[in-house]
Residue frames relative to the residue before (quaternion, step in Angstrom):
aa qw qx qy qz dx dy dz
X 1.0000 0.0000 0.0000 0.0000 0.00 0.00 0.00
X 0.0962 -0.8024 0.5782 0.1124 3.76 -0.40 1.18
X 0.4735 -0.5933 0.4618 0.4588 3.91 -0.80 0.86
X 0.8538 -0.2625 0.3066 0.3288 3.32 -1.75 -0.67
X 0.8229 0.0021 -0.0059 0.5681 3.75 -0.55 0.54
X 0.4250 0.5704 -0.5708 0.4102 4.02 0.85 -0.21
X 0.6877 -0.4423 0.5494 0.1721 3.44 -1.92 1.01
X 0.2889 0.6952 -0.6573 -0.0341 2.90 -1.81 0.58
X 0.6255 -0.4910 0.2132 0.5677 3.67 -1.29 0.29
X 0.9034 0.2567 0.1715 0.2976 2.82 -1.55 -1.69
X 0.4206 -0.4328 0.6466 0.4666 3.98 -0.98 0.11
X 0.7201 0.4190 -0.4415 0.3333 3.76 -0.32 -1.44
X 0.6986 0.4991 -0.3478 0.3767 3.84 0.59 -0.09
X 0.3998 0.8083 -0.1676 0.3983 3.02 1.22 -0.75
X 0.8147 0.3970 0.0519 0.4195 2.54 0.83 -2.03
X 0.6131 0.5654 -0.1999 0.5142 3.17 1.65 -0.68
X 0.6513 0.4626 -0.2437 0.5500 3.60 1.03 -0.65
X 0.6208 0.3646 -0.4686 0.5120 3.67 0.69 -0.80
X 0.5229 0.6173 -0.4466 0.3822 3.96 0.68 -0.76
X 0.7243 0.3376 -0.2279 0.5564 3.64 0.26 -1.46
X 0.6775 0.5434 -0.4047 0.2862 3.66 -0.27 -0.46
X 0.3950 -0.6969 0.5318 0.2746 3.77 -0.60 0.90
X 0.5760 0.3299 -0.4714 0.5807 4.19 0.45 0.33
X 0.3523 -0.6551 0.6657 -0.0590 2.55 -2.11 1.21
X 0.4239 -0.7629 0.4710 0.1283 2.90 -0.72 2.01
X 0.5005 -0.6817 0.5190 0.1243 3.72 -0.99 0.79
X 0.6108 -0.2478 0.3212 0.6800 2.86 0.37 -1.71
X 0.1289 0.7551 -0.6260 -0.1459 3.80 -1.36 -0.09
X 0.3951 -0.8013 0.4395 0.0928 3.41 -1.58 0.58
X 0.0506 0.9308 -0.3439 -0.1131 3.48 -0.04 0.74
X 0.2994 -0.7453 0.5894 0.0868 3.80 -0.87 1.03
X 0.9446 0.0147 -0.0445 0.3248 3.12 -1.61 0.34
X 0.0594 -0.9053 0.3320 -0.2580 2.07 0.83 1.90
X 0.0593 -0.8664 0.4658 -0.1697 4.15 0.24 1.33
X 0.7235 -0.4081 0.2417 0.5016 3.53 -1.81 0.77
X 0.8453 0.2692 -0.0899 0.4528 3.35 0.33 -1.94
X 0.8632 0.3262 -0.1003 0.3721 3.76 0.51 -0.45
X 0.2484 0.8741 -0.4079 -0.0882 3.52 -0.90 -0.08
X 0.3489 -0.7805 0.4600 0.2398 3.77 0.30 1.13
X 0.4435 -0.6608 0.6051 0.0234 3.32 -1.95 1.07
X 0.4259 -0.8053 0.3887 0.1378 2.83 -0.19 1.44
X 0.6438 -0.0948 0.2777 0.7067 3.15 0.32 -2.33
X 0.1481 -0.6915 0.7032 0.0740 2.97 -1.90 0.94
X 0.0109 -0.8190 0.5338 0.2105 3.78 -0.87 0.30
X 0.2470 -0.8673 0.3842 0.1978 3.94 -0.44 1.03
X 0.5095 -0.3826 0.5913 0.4944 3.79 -0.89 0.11
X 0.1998 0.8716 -0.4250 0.1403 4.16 0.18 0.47
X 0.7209 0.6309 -0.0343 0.2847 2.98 1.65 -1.09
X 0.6857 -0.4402 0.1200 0.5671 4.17 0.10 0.84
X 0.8383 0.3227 -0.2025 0.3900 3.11 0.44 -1.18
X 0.6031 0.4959 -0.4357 0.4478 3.54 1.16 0.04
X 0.5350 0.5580 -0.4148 0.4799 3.76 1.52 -0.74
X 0.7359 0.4635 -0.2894 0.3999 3.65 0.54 -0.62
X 0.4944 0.7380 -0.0185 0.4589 2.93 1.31 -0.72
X 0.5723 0.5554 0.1191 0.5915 3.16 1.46 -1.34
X 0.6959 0.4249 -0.0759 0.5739 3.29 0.93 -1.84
X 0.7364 0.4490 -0.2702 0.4279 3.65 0.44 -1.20
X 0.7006 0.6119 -0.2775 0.2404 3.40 0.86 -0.46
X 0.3576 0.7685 -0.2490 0.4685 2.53 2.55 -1.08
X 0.6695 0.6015 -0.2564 0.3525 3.89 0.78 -0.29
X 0.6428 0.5957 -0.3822 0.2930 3.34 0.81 -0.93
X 0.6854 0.4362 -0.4484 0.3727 3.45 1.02 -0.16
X 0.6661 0.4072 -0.4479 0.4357 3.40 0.41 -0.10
X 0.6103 0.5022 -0.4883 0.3699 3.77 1.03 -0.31
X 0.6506 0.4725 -0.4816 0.3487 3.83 1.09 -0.44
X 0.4179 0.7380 -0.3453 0.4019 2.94 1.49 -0.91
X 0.7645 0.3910 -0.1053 0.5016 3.75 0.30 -1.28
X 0.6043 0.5290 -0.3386 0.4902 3.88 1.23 -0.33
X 0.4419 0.6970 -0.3309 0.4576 3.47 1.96 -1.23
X 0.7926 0.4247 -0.1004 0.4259 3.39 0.66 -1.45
X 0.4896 0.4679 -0.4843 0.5539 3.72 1.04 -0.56
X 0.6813 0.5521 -0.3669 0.3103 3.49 -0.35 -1.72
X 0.6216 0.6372 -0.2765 0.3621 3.60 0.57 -1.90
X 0.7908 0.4045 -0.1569 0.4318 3.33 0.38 -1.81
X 0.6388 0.4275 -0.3809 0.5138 3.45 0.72 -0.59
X 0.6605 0.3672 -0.4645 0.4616 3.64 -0.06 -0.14
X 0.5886 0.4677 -0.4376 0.4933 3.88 0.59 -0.87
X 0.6623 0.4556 -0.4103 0.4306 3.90 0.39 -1.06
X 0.6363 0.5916 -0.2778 0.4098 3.83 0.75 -0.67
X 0.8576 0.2080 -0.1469 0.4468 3.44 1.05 -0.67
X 0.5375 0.5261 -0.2941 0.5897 3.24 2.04 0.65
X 0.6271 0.5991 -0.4659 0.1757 3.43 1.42 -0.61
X 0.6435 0.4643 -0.4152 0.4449 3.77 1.12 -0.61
X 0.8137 0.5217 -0.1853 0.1772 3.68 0.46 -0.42
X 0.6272 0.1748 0.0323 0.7583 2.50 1.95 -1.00
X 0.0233 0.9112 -0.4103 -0.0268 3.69 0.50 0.98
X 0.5954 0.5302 -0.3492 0.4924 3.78 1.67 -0.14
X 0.5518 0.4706 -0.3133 0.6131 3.67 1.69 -0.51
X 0.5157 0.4442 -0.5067 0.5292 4.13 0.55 -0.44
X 0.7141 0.4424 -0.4603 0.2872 4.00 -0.02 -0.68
X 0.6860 0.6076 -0.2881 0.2777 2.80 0.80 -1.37
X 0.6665 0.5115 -0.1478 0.5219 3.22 1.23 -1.00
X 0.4081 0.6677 -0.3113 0.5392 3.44 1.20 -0.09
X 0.7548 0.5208 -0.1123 0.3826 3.14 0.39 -1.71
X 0.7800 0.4184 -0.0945 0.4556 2.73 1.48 -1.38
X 0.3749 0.6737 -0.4202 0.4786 3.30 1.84 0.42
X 0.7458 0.5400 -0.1952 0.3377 3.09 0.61 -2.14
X 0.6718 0.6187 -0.2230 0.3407 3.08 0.96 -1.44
X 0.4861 0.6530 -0.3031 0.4953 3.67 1.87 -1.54
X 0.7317 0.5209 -0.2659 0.3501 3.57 0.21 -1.78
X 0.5093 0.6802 -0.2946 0.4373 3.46 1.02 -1.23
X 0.7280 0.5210 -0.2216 0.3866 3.14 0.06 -1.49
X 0.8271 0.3393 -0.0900 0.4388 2.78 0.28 -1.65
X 0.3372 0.2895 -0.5747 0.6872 3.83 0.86 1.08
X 0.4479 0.6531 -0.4793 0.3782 3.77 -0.43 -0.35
X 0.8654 0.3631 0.0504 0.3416 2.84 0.22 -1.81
X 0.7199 0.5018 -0.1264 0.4625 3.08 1.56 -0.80
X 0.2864 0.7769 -0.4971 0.2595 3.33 1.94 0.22
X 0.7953 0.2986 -0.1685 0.4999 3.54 -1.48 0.38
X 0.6685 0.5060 -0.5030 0.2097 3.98 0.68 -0.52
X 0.5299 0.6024 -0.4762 0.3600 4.02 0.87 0.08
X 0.3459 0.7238 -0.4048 0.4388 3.52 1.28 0.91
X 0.7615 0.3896 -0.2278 0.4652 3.37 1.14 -1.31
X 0.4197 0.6508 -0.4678 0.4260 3.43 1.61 0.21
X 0.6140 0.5476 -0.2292 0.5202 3.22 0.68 -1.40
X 0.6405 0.6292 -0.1515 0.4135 3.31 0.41 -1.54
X 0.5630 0.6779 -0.0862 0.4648 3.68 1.08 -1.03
X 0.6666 0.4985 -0.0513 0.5518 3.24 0.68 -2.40
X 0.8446 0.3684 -0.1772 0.3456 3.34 0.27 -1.25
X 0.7105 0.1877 -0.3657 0.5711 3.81 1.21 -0.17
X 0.9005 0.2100 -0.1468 0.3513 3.79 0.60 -0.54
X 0.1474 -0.8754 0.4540 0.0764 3.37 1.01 1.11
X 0.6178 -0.5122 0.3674 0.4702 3.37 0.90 -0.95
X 0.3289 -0.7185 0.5522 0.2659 3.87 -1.18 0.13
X 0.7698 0.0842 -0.3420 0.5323 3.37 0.35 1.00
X 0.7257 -0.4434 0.4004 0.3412 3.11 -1.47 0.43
X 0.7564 0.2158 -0.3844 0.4833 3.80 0.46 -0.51
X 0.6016 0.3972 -0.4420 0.5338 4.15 0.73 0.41
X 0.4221 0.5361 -0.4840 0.5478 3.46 0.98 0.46
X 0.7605 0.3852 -0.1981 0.4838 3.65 -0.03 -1.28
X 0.6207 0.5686 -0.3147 0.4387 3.70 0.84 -1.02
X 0.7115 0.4732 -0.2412 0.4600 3.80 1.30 -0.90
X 0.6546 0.5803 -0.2952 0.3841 3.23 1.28 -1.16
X 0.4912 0.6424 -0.3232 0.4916 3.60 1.75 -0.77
X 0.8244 0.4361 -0.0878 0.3501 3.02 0.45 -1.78
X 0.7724 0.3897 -0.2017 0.4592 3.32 0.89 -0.30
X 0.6568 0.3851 -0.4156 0.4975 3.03 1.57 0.18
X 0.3989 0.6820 -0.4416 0.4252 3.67 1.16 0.59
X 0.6577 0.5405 -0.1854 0.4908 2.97 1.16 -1.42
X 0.6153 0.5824 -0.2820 0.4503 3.41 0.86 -0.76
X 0.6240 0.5908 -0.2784 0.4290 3.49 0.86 -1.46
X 0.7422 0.5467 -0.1843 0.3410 3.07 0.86 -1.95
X 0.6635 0.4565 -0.3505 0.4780 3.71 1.05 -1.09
X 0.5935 0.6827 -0.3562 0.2342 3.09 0.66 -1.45
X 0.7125 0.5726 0.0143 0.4053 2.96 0.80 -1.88
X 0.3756 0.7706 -0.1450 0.4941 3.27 1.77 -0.70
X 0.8207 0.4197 -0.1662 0.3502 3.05 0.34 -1.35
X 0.6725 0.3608 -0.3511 0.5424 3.37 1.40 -0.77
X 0.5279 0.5299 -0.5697 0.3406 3.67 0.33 -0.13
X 0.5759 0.5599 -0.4075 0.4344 3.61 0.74 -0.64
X 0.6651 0.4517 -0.2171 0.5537 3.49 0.40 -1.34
X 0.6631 0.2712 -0.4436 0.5385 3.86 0.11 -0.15
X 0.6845 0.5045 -0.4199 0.3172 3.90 0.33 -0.69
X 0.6644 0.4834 -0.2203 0.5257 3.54 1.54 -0.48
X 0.8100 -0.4775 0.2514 0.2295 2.96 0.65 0.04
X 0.4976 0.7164 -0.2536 0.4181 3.34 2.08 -1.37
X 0.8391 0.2689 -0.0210 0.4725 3.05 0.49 -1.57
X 0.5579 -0.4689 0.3987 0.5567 4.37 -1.16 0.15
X 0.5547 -0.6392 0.5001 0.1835 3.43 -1.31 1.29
X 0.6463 0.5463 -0.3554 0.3969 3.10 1.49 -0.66
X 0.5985 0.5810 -0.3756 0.4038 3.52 1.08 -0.44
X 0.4584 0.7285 -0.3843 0.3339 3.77 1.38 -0.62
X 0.6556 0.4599 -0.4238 0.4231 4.20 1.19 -0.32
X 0.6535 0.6149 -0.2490 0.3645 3.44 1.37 -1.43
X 0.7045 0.4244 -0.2907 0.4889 3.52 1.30 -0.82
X 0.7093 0.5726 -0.2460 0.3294 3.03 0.76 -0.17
X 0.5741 0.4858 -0.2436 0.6124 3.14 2.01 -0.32
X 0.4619 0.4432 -0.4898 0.5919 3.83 1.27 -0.15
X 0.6874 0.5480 -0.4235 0.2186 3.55 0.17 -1.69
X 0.5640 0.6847 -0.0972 0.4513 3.38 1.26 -1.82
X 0.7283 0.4596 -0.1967 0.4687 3.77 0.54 -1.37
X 0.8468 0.2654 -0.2243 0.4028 3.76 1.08 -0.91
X 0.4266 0.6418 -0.4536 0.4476 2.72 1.73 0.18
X 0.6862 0.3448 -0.3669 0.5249 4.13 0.30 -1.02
X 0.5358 0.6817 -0.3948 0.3039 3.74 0.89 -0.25
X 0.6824 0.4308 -0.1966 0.5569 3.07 1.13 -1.50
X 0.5515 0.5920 -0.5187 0.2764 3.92 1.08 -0.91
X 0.5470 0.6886 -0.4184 0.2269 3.31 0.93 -1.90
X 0.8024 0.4414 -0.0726 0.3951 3.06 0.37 -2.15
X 0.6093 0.4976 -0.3530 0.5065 3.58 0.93 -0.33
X 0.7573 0.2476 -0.3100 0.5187 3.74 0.75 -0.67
X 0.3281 0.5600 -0.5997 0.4681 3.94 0.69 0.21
X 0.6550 0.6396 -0.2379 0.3243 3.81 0.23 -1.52
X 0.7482 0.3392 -0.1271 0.5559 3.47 0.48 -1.53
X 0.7372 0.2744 -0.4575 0.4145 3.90 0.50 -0.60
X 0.5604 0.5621 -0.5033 0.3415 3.83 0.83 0.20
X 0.5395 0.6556 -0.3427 0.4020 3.32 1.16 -0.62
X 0.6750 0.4119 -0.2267 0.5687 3.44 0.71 -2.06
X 0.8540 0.2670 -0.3964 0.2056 4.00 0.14 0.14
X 0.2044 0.5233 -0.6313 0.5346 3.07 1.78 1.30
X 0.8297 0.3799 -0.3044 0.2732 3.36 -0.16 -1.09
X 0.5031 0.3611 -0.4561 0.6391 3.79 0.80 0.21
X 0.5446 0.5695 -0.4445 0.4260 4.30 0.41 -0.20
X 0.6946 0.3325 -0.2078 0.6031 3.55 0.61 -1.96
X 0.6112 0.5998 -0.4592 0.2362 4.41 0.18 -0.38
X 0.7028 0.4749 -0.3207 0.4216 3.14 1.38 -0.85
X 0.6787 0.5042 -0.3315 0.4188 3.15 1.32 -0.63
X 0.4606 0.4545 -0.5017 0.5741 3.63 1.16 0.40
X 0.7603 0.3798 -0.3979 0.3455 3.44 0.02 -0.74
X 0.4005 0.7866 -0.2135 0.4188 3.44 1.27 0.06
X 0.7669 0.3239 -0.0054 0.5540 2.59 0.66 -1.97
X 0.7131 0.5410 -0.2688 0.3557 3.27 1.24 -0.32
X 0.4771 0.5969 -0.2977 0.5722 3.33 1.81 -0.38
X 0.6488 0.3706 -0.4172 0.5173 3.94 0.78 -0.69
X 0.6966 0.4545 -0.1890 0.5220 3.92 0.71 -1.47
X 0.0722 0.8039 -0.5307 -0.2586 3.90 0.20 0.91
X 0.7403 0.3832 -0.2534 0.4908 3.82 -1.52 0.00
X 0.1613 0.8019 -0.5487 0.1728 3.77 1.22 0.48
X 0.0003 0.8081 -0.5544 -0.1991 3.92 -0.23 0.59
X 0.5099 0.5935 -0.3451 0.5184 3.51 1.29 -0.48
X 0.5703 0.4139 -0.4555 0.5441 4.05 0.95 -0.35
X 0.6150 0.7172 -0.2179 0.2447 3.27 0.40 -1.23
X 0.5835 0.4917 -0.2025 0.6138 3.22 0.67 -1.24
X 0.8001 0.3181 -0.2744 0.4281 3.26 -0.19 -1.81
X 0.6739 0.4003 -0.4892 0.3825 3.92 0.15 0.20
X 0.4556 0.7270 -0.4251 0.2885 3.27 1.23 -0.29
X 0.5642 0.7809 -0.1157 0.2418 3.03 1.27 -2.26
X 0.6527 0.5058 -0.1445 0.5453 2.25 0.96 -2.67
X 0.9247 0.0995 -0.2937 0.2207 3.29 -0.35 -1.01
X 0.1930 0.6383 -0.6513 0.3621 4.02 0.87 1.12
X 0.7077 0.5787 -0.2715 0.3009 3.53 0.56 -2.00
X 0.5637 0.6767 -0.2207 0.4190 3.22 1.18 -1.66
X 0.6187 0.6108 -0.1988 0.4524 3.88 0.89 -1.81
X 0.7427 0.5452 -0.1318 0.3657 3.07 0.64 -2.06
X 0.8199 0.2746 -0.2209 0.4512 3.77 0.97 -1.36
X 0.6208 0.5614 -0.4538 0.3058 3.42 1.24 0.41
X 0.2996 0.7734 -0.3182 0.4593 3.03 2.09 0.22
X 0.6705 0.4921 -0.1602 0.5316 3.35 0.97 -1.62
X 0.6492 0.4911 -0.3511 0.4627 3.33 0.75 -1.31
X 0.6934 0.3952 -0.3211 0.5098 4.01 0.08 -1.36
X 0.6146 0.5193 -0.3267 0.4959 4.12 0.62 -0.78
X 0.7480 0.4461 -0.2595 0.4172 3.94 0.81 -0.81
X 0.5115 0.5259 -0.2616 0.6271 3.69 1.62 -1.11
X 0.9336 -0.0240 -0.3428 0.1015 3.50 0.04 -0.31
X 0.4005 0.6256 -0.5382 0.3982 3.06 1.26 1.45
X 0.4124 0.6563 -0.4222 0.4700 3.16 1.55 0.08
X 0.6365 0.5208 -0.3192 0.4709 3.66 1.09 -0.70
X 0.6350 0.6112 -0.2279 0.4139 3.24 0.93 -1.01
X 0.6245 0.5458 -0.1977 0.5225 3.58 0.99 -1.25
X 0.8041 0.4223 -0.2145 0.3592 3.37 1.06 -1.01
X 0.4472 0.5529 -0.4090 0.5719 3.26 1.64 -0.14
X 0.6773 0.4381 -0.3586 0.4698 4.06 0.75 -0.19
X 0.6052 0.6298 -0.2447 0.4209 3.12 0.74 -0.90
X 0.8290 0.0599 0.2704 0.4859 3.52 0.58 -2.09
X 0.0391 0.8717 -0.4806 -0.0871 3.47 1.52 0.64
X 0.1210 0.7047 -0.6873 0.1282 3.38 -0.89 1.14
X 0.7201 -0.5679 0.2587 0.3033 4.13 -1.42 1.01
X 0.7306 0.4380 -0.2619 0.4536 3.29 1.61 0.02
X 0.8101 0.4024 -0.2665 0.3329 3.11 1.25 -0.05
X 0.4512 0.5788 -0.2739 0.6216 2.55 2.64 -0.23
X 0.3067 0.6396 -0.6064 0.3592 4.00 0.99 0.12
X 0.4786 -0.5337 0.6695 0.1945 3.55 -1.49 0.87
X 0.8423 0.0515 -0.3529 0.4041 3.32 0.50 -0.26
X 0.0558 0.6894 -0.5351 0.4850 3.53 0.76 1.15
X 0.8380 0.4321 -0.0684 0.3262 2.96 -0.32 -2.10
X 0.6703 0.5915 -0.1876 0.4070 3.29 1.43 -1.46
X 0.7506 0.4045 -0.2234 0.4723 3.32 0.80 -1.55
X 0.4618 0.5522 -0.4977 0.4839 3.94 1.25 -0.70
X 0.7317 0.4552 -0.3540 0.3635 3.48 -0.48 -1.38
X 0.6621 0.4275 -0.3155 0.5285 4.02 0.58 -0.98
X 0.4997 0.5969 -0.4662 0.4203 3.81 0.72 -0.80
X 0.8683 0.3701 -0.0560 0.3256 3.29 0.62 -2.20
X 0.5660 0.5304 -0.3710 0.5105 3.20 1.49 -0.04
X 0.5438 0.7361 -0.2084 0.3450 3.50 1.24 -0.82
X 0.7638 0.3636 -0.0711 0.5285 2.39 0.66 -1.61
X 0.5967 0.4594 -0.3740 0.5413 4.25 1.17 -0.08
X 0.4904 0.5796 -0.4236 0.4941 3.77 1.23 0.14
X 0.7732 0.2879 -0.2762 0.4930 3.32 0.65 -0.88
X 0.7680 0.2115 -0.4027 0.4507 3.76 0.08 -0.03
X 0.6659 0.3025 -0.4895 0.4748 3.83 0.38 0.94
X 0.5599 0.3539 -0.6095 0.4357 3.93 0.35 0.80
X 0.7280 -0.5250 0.3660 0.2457 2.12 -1.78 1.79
X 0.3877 -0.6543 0.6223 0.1853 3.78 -1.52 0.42
């Protein structure tokens, strides 16, 4: 992070520090602009409460998949121990309930990064605009709402309120999935659209490293949102067994393999690279 108007080399450095640095650059302007040098004018950072918190809250998702690993786990073990081994089915129970808990716990304050979301990256067109404004305000509903089911499930709040929140919680959650996985498969078919035309362009342009790269990108991004996608379907399943309890989505092992899908599948696009 260089202060205000202070010198530095090269762009290629530049570029490397704004990379390594934990603030996010906005926008930035450069002047006098020379072979060996060129001075920063104005810089403007993601700096601001709700992005610092923001920021903070996110710091979580690994231990929440981490802790979903362990809901998901126990509930399938409780499922295939409960007739046989019925003092090991509790325990594991317990150790479901106890997983889920937590992990509302943990999730206090996240219906911010919805909001949060809206407010720095609405989208670049009008129909990924609207597609976010859906989606993120499910998501929003869903945490929000979140919170008091916890508190009624502990005890804070009337226990009786613990079905009603949970059917709002449950409703904006598969709401927000819809609109969240509409989003990503429109994306991945630009990006299998713009690949061919690199690979194209690369067959006329041989040894094209500039193609190269950019198919690379394409296909990390591609990896990354079918992750989301397979991670969004099956909490979408999950929501719907709350929502609309029917024998297939209320199956324990339904429930079991979704949750491991969706935890899984948040292991692989939040370890570090």
């Amino acid at each position: 992070y260089y202060p205000r108007n202070q010198k530095i080399p090269v762009a290629l450095t530049l570029l490397k520090h704004v990379k390594k640095s934990n603030k996010v650059f906005t926008r930035f302007i450069i002047i006098n602009n020379t072979q060996k040098s060129f001075t920063l004018t104005t810089t403007s950072t993601m700096n601001d409460t709700v992005d610092k918190l923001v920021i903070f809250l996110a710091k979580r998702d690994g231990i929440d998949k981490l802790v979903k690993t362990f809901q998901y786990v126990s509930k399938l073990v409780n499922w295939q121990v409960e007739t046989t081994h019925p003092d090991l089915a509790n325990r594991f129970k317990q150790w479901e309930v106890s997983s889920g808990l937590s992990r509302k716990a943990f999730r206090t304050g996240r219906f911010l990064t919805g909001f949060n979301g809206l407010r720095r990256n609405p989208g670049a067109t009008p129909t990924f605009k609207f597609l976010a404004v859906l989606a993120n305000a499910g998501e929003m509903v869903y945490f929000f709402f979140d919170h008091f089911l916890w508190l009624s499930r502990i005890g804070t709040l009337d226990a009786k309120l613990a079905k009603r929140m949970s059917f709002i919680s449950a409703f904006g959650e598969s709401f927000g999935y819809i609109f969240f996985i509409v989003s990503d498969l429109i994306i991945m078919k630009q990006g299998v659209e713009a690949e061919r035309k690199l690979i194209a362009l690369q067959q006329e342009e041989e040894n094209s490293k500039d193609a190269k790269e950019k198919i690379r990108k394409i296909r990390g991004d591609r990896v990354m949102r079918l992750m989301a996608v397979a991670a969004n379907v099956a909490d979408l399943i999950i929501a719907a067994a709350e929502i609309e309890p029917n024998p297939f989505c209320n199956h324990p092992l339904s429930l079991g393999i979704s949750g491991l899908v969706s935890a899984w599948a948040g292991w692989y696009r939040n370890w570090p690279s």
